[in-house]
BALOBA-1460 file (C-alpha; in Angstrom, 3 decimals):
// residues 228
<rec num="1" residu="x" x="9.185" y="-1.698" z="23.928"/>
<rec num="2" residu="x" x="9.579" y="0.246" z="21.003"/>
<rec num="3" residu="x" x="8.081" y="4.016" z="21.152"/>
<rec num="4" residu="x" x="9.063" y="6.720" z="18.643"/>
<rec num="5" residu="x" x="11.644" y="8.762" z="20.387"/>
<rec num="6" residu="x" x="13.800" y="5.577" z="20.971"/>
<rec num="7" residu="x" x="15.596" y="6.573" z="18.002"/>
<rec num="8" residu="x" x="14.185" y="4.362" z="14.932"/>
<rec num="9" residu="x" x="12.540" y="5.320" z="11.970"/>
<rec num="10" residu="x" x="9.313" y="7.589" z="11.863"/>
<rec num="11" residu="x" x="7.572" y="9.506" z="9.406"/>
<rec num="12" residu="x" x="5.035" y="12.168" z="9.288"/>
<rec num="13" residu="x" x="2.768" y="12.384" z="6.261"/>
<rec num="14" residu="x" x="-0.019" y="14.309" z="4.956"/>
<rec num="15" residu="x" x="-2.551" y="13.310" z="2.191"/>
<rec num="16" residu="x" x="-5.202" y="15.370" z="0.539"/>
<rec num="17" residu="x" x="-7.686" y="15.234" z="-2.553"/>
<rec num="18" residu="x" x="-7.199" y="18.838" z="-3.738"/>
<rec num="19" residu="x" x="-6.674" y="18.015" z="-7.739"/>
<rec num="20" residu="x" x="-5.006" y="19.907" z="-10.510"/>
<rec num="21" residu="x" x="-2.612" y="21.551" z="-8.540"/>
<rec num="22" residu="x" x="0.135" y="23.896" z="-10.664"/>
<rec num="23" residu="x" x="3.969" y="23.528" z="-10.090"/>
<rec num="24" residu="x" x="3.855" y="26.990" z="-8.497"/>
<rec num="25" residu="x" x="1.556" y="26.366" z="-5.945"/>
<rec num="26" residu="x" x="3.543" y="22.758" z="-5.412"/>
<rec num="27" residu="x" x="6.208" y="24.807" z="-5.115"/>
<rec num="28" residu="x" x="5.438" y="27.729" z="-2.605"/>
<rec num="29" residu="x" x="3.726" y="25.099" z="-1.011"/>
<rec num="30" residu="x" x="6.553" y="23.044" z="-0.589"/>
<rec num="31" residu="x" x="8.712" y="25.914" z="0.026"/>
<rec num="32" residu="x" x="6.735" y="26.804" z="3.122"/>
<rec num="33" residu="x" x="7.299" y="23.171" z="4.495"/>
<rec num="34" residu="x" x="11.101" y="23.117" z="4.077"/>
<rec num="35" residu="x" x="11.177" y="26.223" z="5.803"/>
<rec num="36" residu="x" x="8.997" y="25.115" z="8.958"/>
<rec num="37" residu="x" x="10.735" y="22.178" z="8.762"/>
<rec num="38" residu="x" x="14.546" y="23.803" z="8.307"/>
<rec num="39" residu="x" x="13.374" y="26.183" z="11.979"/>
<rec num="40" residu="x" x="12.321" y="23.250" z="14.228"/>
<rec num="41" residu="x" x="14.929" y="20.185" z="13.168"/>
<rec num="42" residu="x" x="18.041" y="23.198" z="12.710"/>
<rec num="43" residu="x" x="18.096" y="21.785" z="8.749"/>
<rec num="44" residu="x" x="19.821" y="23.508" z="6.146"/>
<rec num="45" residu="x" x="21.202" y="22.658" z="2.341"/>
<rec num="46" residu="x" x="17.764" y="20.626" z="1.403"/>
<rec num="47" residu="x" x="18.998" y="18.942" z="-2.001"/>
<rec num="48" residu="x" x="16.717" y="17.461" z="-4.709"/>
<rec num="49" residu="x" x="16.970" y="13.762" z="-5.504"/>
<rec num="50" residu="x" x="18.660" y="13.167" z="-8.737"/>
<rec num="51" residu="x" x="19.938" y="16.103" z="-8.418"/>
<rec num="52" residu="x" x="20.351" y="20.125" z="-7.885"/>
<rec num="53" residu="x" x="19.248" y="22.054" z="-4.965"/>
<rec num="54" residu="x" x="15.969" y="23.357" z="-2.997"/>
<rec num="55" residu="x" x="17.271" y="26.878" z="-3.632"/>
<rec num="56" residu="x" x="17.366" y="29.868" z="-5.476"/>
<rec num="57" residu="x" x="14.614" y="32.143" z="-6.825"/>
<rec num="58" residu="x" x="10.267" y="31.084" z="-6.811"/>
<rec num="59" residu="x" x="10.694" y="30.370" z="-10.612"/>
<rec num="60" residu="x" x="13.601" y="28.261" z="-10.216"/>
<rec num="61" residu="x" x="12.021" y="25.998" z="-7.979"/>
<rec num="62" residu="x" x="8.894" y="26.027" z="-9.836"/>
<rec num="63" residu="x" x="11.044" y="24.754" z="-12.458"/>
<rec num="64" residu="x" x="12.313" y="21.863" z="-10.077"/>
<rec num="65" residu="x" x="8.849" y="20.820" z="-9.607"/>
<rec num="66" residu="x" x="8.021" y="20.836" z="-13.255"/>
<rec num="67" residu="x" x="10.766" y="18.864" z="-14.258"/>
<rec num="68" residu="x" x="9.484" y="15.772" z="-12.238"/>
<rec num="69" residu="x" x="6.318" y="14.967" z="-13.990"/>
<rec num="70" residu="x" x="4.850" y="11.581" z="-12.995"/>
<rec num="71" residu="x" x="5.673" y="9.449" z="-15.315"/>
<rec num="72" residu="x" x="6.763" y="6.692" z="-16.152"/>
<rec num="73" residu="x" x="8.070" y="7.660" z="-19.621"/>
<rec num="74" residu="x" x="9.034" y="11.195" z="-18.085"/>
<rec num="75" residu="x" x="7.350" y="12.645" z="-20.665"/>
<rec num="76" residu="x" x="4.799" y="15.116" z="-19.664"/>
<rec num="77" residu="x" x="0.825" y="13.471" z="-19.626"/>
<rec num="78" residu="x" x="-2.098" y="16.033" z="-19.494"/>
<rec num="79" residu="x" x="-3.347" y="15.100" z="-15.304"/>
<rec num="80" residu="x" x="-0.568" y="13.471" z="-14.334"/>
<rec num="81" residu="x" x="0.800" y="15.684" z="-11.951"/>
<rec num="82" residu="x" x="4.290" y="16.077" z="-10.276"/>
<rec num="83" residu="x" x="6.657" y="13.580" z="-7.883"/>
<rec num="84" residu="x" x="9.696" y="14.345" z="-6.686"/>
<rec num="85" residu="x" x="11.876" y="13.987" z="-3.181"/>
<rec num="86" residu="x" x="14.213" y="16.577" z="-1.114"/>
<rec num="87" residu="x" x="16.542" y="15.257" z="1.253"/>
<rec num="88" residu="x" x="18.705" y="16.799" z="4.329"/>
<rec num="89" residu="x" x="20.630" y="16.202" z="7.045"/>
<rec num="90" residu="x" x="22.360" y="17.519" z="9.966"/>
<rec num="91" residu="x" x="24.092" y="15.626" z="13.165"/>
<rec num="92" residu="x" x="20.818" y="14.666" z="14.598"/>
<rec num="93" residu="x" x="18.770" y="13.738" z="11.615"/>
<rec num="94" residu="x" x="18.660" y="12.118" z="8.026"/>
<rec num="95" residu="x" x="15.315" y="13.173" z="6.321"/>
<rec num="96" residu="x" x="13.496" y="12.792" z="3.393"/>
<rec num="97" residu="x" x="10.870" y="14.526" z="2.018"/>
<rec num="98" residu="x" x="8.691" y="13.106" z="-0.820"/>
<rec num="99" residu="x" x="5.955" y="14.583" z="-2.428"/>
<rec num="100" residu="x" x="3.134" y="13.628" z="-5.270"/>
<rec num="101" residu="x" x="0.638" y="16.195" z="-6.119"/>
<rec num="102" residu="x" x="-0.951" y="17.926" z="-9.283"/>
<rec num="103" residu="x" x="-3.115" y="15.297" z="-10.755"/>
<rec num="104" residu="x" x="-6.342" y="15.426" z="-12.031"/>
<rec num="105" residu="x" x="-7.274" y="12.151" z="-10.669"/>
<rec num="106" residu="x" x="-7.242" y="11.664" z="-6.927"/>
<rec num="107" residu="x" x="-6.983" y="8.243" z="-6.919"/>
<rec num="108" residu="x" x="-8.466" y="4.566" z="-6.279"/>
<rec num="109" residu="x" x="-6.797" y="2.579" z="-4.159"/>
<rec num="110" residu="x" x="-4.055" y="5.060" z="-2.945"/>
<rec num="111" residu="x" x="-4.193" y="8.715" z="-2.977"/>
<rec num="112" residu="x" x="-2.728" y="10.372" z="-5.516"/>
<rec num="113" residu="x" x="-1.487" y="13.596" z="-3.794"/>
<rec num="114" residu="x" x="0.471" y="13.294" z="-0.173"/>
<rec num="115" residu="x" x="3.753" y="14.634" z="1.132"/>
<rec num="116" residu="x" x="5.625" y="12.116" z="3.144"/>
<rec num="117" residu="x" x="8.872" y="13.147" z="5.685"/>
<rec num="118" residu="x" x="10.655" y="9.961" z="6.039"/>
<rec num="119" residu="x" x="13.188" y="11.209" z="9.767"/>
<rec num="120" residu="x" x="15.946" y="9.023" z="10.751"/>
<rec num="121" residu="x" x="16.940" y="9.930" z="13.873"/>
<rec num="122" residu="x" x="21.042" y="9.762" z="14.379"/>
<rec num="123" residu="x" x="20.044" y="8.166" z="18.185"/>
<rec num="124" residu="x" x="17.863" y="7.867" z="21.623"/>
<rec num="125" residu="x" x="16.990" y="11.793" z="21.803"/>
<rec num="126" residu="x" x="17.884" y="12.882" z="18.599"/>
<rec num="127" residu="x" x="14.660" y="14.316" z="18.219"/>
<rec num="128" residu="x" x="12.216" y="15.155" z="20.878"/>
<rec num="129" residu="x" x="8.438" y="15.384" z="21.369"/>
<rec num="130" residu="x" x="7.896" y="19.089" z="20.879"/>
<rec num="131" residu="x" x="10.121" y="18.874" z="17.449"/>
<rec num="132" residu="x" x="7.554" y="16.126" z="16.494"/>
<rec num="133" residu="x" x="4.727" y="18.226" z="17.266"/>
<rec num="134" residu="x" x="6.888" y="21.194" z="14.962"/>
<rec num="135" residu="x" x="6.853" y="18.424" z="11.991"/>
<rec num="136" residu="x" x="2.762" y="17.719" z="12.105"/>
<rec num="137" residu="x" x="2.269" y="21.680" z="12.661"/>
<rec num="138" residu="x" x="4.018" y="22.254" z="9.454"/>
<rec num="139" residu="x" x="2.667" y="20.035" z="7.239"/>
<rec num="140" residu="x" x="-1.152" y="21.228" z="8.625"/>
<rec num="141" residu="x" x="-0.213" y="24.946" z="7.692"/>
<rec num="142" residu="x" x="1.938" y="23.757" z="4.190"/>
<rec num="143" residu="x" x="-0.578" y="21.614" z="2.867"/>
<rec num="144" residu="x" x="-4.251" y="22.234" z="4.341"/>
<rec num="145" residu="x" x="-4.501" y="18.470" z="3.953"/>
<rec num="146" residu="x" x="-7.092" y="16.030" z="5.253"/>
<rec num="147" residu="x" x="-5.122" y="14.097" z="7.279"/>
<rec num="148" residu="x" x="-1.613" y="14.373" z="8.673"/>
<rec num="149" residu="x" x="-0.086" y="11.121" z="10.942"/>
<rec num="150" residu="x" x="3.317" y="10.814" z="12.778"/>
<rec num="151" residu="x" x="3.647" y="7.084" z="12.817"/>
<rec num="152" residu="x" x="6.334" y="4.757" z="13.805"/>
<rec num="153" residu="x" x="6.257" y="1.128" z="11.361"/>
<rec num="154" residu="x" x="5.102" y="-1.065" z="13.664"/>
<rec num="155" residu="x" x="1.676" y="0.631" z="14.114"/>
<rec num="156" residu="x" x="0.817" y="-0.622" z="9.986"/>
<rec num="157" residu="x" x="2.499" y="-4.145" z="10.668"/>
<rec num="158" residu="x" x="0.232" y="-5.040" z="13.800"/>
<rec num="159" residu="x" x="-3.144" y="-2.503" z="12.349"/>
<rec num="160" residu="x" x="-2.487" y="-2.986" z="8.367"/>
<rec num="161" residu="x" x="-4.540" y="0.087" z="7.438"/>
<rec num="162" residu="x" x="-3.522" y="1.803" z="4.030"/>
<rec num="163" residu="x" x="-4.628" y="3.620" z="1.456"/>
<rec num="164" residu="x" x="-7.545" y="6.056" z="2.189"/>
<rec num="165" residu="x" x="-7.972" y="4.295" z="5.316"/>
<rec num="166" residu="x" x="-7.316" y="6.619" z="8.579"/>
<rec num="167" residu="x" x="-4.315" y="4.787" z="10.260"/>
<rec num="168" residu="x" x="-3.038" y="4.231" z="13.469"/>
<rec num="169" residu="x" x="-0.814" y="7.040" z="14.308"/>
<rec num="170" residu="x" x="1.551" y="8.292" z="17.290"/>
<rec num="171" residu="x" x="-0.072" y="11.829" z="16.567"/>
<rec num="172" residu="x" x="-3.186" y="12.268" z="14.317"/>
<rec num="173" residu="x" x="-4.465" y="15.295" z="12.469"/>
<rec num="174" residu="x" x="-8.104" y="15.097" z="11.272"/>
<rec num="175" residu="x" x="-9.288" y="18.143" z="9.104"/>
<rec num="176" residu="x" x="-13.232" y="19.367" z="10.024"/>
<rec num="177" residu="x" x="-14.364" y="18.195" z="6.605"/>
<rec num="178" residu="x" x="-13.361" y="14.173" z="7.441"/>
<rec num="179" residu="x" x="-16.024" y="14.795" z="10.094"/>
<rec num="180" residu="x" x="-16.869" y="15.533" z="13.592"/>
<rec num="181" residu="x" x="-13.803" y="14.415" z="15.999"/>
<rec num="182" residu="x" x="-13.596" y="15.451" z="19.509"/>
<rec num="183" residu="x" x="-13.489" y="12.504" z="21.716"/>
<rec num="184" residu="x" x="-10.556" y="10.294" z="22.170"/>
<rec num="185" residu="x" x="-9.428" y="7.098" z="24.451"/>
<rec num="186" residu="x" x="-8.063" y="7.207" z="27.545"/>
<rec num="187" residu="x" x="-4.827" y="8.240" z="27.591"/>
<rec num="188" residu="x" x="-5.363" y="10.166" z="24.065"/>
<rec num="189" residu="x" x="-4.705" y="13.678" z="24.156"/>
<rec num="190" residu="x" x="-7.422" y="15.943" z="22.451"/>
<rec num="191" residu="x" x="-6.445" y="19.457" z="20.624"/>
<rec num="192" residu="x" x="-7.538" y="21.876" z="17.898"/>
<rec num="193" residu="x" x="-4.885" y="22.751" z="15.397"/>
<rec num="194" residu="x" x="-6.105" y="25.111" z="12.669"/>
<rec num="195" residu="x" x="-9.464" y="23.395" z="11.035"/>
<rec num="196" residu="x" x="-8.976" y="20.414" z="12.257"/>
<rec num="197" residu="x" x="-8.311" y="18.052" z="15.463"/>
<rec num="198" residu="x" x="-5.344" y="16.843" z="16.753"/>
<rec num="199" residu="x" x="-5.084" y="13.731" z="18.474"/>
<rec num="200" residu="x" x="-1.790" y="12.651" z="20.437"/>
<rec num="201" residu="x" x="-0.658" y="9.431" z="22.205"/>
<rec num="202" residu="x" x="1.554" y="9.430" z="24.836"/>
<rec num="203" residu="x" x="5.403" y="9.329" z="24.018"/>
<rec num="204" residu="x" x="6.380" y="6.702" z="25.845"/>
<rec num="205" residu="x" x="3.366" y="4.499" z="24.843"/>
<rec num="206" residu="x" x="4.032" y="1.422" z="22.747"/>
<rec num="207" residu="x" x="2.531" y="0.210" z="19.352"/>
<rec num="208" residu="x" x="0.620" y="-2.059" z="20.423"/>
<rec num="209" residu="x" x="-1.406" y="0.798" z="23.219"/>
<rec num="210" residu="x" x="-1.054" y="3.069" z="20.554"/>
<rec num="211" residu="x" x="-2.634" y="1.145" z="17.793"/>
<rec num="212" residu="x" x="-5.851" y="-0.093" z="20.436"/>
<rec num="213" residu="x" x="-6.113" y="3.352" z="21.468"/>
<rec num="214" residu="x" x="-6.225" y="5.158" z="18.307"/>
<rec num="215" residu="x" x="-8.703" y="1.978" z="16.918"/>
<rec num="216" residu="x" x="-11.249" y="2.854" z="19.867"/>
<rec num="217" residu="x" x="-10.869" y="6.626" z="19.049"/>
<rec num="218" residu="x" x="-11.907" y="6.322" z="15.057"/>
<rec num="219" residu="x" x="-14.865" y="3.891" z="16.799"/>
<rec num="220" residu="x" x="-15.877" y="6.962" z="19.580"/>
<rec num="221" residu="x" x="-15.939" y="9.011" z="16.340"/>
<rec num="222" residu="x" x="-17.744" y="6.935" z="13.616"/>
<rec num="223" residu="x" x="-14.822" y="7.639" z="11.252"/>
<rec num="224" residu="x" x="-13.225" y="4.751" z="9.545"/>
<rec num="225" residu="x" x="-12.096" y="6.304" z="5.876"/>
<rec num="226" residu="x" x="-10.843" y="9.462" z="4.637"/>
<rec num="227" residu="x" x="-13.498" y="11.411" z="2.108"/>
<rec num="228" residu="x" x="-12.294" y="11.445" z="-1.701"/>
């Protein structure tokens, strides 16, 4: 039975349709995440991908996020906002942290502005339940997004929801404008956290419960898709 304190692969990711964002608010925004994120995994000496340092003064990070424009030429495009990842470690954990935001489009098929933490857990334990709650916490108050999931892989293999599609999730975060959301399953915890509601399987629950639980929670609450 695979649950996602057993030590595999997890990630916790927020998506939003806010467009036009600058590289400083990208970056204070970001800034705020690293540090939530540095208090509640013990994280420190986050490093940019490719190169460099999460460190330093506002404007020099501003300048990190500038310097990753999204695209494929890597030459700057009027709307085509900013990607770029941060990674750090400690005994416990291997994370990554990758973010897309600053277009002016918010996409079709996939949205075009989301933060994704990608945690590899060092073992059984190596991160617990109330960290995981720390991690969706975070990216609510960094982001204001309109969704934030903590989701283990198996939940897309057996549900196969993507794109703007609200997915099956070990925790779920549903912001007040995706719609009314206060009932759950059995089993399915029920909170308020900031705007929005939180929604939180069991721990030791596996994919499979998880996945039919959250599917007859979306049902309870007539939501199916994400507003963009």
């Amino acid at each position: 039975m695979t649950t996602w304190l057993d030590g595999s692969e997890f990630a916790v990711s927020a998506v939003w349709a806010r467009l036009g964002a600058s590289p400083e608010w990208i970056a204070q925004r970001t800034d705020v995440l690293v540090q939530r994120l540095s208090e509640s995994l013990r994280l420190t000496g986050w490093q940019v991908v490719g190169g460099g340092d999460w460190e330093g003064t506002e404007e020099q990070k501003v300048a990190v996020v500038a310097a990753h424009v999204n695209s494929g030429s890597g030459q700057a495009q009027l709307g085509d906002g900013y990607s770029f990842s941060l990674f750090a470690s400690n005994a416990a954990v291997h994370v990554r942290l990758h973010t897309q935001a600053g277009s002016d489009r918010v996409g079709r098929r996939l949205p075009s502005h989301s933060s994704m933490l990608h945690v590899s857990p060092t073992g059984p334990g190596a991160v617990s339940g109330e960290q995981g709650g720390a991690m969706v916490e975070a990216m609510v108050e960094a982001w204001s997004p309109l969704q934030v999931d903590l989701s283990i892989p198996d939940l897309f293999k057996i549900a196969r929801r993507g794109g703007w599609k609200i997915p099956p999730a070990n925790r779920l975060w549903l912001a007040a404008e995706v719609g009314a959301a206060d009932e759950a399953a059995e089993g399915v915890a029920v909170s308020r956290l900031g705007d929005g509601t939180l929604f939180s399987a069991p721990d030791d629950w596996d994919a499979q419960r998880v996945v039919d639980a959250m599917a007859e929670t979306r049902e309870r609450n007539g939501l199916d898709v994400l507003p963009h």
